[in-house]
Backbone as ProteinMPNN parsed JSONL, in Angstrom:
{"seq_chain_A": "XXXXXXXXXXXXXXXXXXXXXXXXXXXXXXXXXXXXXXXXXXXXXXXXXXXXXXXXXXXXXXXXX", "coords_chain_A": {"N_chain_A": [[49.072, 64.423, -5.685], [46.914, 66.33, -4.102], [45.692, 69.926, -3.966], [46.366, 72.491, -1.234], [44.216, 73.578, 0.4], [42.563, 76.453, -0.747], [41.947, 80.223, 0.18], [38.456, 81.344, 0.743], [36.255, 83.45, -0.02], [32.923, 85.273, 0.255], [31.373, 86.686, -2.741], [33.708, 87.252, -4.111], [35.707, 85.749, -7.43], [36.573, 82.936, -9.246], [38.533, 80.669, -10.863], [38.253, 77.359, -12.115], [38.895, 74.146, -13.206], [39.573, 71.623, -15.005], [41.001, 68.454, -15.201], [42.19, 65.087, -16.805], [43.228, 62.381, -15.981], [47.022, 61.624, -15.793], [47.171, 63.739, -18.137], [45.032, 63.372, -20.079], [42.198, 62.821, -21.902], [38.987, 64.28, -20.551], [36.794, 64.312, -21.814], [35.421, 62.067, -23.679], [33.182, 61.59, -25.742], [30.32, 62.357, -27.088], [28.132, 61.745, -25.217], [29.079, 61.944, -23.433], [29.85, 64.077, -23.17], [27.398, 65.945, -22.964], [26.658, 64.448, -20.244], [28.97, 66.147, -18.744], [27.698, 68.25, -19.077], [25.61, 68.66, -18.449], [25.871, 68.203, -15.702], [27.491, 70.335, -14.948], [25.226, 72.543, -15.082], [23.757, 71.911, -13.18], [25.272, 71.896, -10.833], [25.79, 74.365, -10.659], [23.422, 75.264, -10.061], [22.188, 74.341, -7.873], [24.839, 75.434, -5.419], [24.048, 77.735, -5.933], [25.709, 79.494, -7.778], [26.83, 82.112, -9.73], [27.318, 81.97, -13.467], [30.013, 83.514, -14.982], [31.383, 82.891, -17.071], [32.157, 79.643, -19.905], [34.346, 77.064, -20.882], [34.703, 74.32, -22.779], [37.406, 72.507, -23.297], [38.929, 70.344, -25.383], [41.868, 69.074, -25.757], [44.588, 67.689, -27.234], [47.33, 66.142, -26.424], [50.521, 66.68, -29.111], [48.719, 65.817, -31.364], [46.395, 66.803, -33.927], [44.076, 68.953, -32.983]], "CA_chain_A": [[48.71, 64.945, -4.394], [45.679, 67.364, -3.906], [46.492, 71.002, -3.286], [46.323, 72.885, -0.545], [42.896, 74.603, 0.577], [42.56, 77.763, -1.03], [41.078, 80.884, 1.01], [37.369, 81.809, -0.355], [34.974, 84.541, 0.391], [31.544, 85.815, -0.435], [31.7, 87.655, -3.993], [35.014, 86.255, -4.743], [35.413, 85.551, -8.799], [37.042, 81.994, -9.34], [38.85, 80.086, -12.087], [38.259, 76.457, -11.99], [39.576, 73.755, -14.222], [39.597, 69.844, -14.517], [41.979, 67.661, -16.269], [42.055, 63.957, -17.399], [44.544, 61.302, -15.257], [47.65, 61.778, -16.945], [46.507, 64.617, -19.117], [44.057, 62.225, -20.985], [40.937, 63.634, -22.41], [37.921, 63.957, -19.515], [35.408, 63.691, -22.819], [35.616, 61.103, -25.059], [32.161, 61.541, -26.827], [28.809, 63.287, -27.415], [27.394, 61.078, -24.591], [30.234, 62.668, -21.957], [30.388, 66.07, -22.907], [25.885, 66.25, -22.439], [26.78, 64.181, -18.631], [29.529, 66.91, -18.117], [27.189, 70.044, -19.492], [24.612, 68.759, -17.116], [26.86, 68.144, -13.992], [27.876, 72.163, -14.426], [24.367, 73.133, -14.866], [23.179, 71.376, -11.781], [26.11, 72.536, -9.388], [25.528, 76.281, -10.5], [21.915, 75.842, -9.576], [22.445, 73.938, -6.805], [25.381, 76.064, -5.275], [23.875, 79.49, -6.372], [26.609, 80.239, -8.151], [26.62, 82.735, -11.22], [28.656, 81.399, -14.298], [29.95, 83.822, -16.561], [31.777, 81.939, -18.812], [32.975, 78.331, -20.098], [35.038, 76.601, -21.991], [35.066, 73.037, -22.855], [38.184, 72.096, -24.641], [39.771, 68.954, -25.281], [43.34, 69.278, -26.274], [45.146, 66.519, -27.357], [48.709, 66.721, -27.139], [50.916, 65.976, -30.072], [47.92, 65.776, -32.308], [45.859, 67.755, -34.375], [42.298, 68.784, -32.092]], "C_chain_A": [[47.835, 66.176, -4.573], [46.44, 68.679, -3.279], [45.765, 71.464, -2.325], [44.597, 73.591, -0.196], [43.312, 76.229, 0.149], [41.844, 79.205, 0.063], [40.263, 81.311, -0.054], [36.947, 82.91, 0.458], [34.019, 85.026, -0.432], [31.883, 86.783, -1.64], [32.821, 87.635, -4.74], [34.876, 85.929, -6.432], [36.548, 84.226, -8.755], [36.969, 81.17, -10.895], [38.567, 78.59, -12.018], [38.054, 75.297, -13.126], [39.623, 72.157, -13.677], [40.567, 69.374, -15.404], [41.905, 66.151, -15.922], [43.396, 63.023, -16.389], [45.491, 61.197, -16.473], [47.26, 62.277, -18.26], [45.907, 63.883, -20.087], [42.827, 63.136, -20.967], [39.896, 62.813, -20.859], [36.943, 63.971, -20.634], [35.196, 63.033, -23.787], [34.25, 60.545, -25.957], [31.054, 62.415, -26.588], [28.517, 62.851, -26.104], [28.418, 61.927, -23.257], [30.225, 63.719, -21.916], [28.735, 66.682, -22.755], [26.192, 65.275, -20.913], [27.811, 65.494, -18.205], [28.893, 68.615, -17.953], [26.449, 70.001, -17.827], [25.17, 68.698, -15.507], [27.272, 69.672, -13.662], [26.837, 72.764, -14.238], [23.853, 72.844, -13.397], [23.879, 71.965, -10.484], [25.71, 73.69, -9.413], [23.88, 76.133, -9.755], [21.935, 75.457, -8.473], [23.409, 74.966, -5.163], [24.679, 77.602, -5.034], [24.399, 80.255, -6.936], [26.43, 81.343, -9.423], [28.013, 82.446, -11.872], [29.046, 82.276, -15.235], [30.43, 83.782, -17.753], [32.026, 80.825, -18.764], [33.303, 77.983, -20.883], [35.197, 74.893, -21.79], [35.762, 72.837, -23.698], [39.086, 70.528, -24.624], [40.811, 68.472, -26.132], [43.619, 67.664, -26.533], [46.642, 66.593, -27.545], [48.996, 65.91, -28.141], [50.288, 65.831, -31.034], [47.195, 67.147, -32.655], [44.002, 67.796, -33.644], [41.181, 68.619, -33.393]], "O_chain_A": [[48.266, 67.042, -5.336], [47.368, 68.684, -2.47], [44.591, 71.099, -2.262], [44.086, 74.15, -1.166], [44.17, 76.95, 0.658], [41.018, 78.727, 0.842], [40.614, 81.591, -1.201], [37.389, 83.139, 1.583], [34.174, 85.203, -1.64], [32.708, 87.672, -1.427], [32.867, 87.981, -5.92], [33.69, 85.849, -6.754], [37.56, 84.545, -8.131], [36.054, 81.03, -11.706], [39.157, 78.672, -10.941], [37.134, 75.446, -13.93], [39.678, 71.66, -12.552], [40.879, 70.047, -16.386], [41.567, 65.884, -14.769], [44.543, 63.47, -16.404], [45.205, 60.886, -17.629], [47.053, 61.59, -19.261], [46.55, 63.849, -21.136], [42.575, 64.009, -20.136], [39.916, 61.695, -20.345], [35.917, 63.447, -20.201], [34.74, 63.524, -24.82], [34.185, 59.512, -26.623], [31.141, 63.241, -25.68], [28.654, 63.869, -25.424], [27.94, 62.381, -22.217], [30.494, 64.432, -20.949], [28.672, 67.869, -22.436], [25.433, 65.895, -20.168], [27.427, 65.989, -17.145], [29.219, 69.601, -17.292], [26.53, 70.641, -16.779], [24.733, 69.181, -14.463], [27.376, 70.16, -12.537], [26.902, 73.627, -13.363], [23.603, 73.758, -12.611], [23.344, 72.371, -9.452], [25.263, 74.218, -8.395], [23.398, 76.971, -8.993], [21.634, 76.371, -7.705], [22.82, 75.149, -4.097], [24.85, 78.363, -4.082], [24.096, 81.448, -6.958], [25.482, 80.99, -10.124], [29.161, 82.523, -11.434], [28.609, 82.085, -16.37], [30.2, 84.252, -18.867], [32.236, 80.457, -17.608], [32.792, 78.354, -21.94], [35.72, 74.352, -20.815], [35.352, 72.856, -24.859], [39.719, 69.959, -23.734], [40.686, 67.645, -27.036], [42.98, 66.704, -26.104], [47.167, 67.006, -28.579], [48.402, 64.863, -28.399], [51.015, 65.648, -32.011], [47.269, 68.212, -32.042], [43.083, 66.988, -33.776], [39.979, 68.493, -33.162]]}, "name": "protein", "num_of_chains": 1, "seq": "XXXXXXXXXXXXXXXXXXXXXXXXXXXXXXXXXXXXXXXXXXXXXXXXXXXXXXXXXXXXXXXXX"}
């Protein structure tokens, strides 16, 4: 179930975070993680947003990353 609407406002600093159906990896190769770079570059420009950091990590439980 989707959460709740958050309250935003102008100048606001925001965390935002994706995860995999049933914590399953969202990048399962070279070819996914250049469609996911470009999908962040495009919203920030799009948006207007300023990014000032990221992290792409792709945990695996139980295993060694």
């Amino acid at each position: 179930m989707a959460r709740a609407l958050r309250i935003q406002f102008a100048g606001g600093l925001y965390h935002a975070i994706s995860r995999g159906n049933e914590r399953g990896a969202v990048v399962r190769g070279d070819s996914d993680r250049a469609k996911r770079l470009d999908w962040l570059r495009r919203t920030v420009e799009t948006c207007g947003w300023r990014l000032h950091a990221f992290a792409l990590l792709n945990h695996q439980l139980g295993g060694v990353c």
